[in-house]
C-alpha positions as CSV (number, residue, x, y, z in Angstrom):
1,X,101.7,78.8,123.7
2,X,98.1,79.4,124.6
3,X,96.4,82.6,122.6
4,X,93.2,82.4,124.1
5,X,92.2,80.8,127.2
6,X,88.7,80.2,128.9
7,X,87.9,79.3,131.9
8,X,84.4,78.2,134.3
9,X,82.5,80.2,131.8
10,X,78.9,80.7,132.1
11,X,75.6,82.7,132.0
12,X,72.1,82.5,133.2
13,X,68.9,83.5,131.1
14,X,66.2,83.6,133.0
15,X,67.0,81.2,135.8
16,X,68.7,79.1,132.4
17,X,72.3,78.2,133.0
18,X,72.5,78.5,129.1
19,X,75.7,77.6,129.1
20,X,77.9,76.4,132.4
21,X,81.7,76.2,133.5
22,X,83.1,75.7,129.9
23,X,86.9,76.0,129.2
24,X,88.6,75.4,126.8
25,X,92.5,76.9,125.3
26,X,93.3,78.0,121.7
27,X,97.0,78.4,120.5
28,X,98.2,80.4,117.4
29,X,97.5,78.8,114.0
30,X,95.5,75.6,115.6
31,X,91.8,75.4,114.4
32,X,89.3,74.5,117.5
33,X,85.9,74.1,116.7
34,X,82.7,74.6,118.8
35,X,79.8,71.6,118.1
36,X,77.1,70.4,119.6
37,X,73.2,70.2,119.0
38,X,70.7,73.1,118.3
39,X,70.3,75.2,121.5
40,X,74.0,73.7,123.4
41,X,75.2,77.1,124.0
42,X,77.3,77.7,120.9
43,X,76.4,80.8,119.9
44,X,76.2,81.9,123.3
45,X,79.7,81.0,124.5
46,X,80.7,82.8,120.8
47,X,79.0,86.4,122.6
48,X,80.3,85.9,125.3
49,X,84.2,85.7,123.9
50,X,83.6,88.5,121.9
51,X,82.0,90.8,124.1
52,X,78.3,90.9,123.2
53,X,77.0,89.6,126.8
54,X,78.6,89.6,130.0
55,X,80.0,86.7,131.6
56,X,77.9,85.6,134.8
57,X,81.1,83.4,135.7
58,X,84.1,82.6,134.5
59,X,87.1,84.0,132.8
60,X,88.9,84.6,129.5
61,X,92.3,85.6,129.2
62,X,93.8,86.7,126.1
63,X,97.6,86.8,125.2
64,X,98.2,87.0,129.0
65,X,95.8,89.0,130.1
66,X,92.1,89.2,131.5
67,X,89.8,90.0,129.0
68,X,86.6,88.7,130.6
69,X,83.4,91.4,129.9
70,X,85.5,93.4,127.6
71,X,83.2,95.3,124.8
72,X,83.9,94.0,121.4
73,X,85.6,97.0,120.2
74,X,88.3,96.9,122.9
75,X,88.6,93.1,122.0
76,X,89.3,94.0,118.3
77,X,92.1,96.3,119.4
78,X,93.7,93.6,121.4
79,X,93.0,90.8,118.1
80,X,90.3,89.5,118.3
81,X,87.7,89.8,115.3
82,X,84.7,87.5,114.7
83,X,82.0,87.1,112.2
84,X,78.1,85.8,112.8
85,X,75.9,83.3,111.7
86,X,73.5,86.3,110.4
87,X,75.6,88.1,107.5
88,X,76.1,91.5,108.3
89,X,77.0,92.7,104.9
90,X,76.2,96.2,103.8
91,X,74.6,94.7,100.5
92,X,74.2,98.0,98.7
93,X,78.0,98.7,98.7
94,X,80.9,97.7,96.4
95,X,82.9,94.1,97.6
96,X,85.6,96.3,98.2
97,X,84.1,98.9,100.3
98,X,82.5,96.5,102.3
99,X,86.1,95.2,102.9
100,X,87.2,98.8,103.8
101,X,84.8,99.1,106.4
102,X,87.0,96.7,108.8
103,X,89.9,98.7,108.0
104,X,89.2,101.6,110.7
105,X,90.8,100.4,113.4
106,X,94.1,100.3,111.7
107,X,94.1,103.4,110.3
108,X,95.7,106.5,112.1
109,X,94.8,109.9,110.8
110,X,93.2,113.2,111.6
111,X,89.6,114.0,111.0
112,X,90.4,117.8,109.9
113,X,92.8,116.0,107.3
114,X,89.4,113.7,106.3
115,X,87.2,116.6,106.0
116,X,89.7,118.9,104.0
117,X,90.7,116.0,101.6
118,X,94.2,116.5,102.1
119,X,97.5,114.5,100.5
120,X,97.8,112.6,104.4
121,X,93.6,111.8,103.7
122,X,94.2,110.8,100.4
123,X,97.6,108.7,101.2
124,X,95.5,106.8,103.5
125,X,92.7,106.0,101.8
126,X,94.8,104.6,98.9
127,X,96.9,102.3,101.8
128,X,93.7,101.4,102.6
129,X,91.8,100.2,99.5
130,X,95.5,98.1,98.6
131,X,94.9,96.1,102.0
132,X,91.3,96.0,100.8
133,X,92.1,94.7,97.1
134,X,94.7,92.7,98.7
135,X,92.4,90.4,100.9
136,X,89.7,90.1,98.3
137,X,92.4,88.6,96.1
138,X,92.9,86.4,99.5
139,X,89.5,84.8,99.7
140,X,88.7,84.9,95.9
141,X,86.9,88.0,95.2
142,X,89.0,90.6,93.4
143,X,87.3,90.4,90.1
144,X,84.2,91.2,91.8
145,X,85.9,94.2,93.9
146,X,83.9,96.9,92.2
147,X,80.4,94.9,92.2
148,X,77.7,95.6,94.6
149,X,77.9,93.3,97.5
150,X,74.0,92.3,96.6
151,X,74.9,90.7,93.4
152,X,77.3,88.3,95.1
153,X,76.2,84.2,95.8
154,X,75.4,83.0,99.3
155,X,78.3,81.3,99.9
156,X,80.5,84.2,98.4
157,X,79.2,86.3,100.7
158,X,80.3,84.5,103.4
159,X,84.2,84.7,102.1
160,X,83.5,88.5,101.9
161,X,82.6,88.5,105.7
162,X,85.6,86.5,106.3
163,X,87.6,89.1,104.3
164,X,86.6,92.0,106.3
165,X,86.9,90.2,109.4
166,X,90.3,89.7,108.8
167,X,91.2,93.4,107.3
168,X,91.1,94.0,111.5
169,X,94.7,91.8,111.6
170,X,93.0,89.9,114.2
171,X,95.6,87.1,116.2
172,X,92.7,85.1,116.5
173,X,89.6,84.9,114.1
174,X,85.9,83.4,115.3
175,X,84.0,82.1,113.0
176,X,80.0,81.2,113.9
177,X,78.7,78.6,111.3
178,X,80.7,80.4,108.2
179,X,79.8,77.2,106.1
180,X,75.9,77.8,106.6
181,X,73.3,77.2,103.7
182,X,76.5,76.8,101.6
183,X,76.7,74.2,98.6
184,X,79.5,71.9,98.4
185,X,81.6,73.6,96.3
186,X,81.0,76.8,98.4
187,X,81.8,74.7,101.5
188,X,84.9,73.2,99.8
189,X,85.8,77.2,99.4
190,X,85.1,78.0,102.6
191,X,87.3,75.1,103.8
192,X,90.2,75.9,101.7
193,X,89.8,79.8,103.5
194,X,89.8,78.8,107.4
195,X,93.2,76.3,106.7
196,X,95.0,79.1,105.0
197,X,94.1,81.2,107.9
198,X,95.3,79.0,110.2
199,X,98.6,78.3,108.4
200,X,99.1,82.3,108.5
201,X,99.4,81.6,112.2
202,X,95.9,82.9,113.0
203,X,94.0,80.9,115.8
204,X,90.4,79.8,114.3
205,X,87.8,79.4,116.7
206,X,84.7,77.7,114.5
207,X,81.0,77.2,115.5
208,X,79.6,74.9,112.3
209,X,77.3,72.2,112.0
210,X,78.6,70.9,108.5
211,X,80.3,67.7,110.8
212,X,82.5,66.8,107.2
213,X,84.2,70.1,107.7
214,X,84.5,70.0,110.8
215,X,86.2,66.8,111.3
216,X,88.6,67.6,107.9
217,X,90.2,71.0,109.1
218,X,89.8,70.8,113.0
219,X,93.2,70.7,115.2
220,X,90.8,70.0,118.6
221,X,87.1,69.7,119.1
222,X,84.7,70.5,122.0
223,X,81.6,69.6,122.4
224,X,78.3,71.6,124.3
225,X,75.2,70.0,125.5
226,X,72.6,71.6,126.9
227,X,75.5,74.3,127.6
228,X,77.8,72.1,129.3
229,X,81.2,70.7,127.5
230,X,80.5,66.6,127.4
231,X,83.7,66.3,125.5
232,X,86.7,67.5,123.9
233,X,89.6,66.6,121.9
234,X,90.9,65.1,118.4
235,X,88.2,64.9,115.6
236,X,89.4,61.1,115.9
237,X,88.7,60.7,119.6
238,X,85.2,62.9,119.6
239,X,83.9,61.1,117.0
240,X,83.9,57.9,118.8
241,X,83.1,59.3,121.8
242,X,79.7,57.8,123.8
243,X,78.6,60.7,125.0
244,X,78.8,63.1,122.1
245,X,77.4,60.2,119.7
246,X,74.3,60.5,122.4
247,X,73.8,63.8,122.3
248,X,73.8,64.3,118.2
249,X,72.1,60.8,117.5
250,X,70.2,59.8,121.0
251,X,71.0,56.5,122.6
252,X,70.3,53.8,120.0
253,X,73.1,55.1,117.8
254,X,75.6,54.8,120.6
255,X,74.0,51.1,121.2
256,X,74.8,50.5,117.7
257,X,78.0,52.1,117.6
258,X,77.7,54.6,115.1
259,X,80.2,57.3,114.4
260,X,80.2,61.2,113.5
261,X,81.7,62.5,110.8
C-alpha cells in the first residue's frame, strides 16, 4: 500500500530547474530517506511535499488523493506533519508547552468556552497536556517537561521538535536533517526515535547527511543530484552504486571502488 506518492516533480528558480521530474513512493511504517550533495534539491523537494512552494510540475498524491500545491495546514489535516533543518522551537517556553503547541489541530472546542474558562475549556486542556506528557515520555523528555525549552542540549532539542511534530497524529512524518550538529550519542537517540516511529506504522520520509544513519534505519534510498534522482533503492544497492559514489566522492573514488556508508 502506497501512503504517499510523487510523481515528475519539479520547480524552476530563476531559470534553475532546482529540482526536476523526481518520484518516488512511501508506504506506511517504511523509512525512505532523501540524500544527495549540498545544493541536490533536498530541501526543496521537502517544501514542496509539505506545501511551502508550489510545484512547477508534477504531482503528489496522498492516501488516494491529489495533494499537489496544497498549503501546509490542509496537509497536516490530511497527516502529514514535518519538521526543518532550522529548529523552530519557542525556546522561552516549558518542554511541554512547546509540545502543546502541535496539539491544535486535534482539539475541538469553542472559543467562548476558552475565553470563559469553562469545565469543557478546562477538560480539554487537561486531555491535552496528557497527550503532551505522554509524547515527551515518548522521545525521552518527561523529566524535563516543566523546563524552559532554552535549557535543553542541541540534540535534545531536536527529539522535542520530533515530539511536537508528532502530537499532530501525522500518517506520515518528514524529517529534514533531524540528526544535524548532533553528537553520537545524540544521533544514536535520534536513531532509536525515527525506528520506533516507523514501527508505530508511521511512514518516515528523512533528509540527513549523517550516511551511518542513514544506511542503518533506511527501508529505501533515493538519491538527488543537481536536483535530479540518479538513483534509488536498498541502502545495500545505493551504496555501491557508480553514480551516487560519483556524485558524493567525484570520479576517482568510483575508479577505486569505494563505497558509502
Amino acid at each position: 500500500m502506497t501512503l504517499l506518492s510523487v510523481e515528475g516533480l519539479g520547480i524552476d528558480f530563476g531559470g534553475l530547474r532546482a529540482v526536476d521530474e523526481v518520484g518516488f513512493a512511501v508506504a506506511p511504517g517504511e523509512i525512505v530517506s532523501v540524500i544527495g550533495p549540498n545544493g541536490a534539491g533536498k530541501t526543496t523537494l521537502f517544501n514542496m511535499i509539505s506545501g511551502v512552494y508550489l510545484p512547477a510540475r508534477g504531482k503528489i498524491t496522498l492516501d488516494g488523493r491529489d495533494v499537489t500545491g496544497m498549503v501546509p495546514n490542509r496537509l497536516a489535516e490530511r497527516g502529514l506533519s514535518r519538521t526543518f533543518q532550522n529548529l523552530q522551537i519557542f525556546q522561552r517556553m516549558s518542554v511541554l508547552e512547546n509540545v502543546m503547541t502541535g496539539c491544535h489541530l486535534k482539539e475541538r472546542g469553542a472559543i467562548l468556552s476558552d475565553l470563559l474558562c469553562l469545565p469543557s475549556s478546562r477538560l480539554r486542556s487537561a486531555v491535552t497536556k496528557g497527550r503532551a506528557s505522554e509524547l515527551l515520555e515518548r522521545v525521552g523528555l518527561a523529566r524535563a517537561a516543566e523546563h524552559e525549552a532554552s535549557s535543553l542540549s542541541y540534540g535534545a532539542l531536536k527529539r522535542l521538535e520530533i515530539a511536537r511534530a508528532l502530537a499532530l497524529e501525522p500518517r506520515i512524518l518528514l524529517l529534514d536533517e533531524p540528526a544535524a550538529g548532533c553528537n553520537a550519542v545524540e544521533t544514536e537517540e535520534i536513531d532509536h526515535l525515527i525506528a520506533e516511529v516507523a514501527r508505530s506504522g508511521v511512514a518516515v520520509l528523512l533528509v540527513e547527511h549523517d550516511m551511518k544513519l542513514v544506511m542503518r534505519i533506511s527501508n529505501h534510498i533515493v538519491v538527488l543530484d543537481r536536483g535530479e534522482k540518479i538513483a534509488e533503492g536498498s541502502p545495500a544497492t545505493v551504496s555501491r552504486d557508480p553514480r551516487v559514489i560519483e556524485a558524493y566522492l567525484g570520479t576517482q573514488a568510483t575508479e577505486t571502488g569505494h563505497a558509502l556508508g
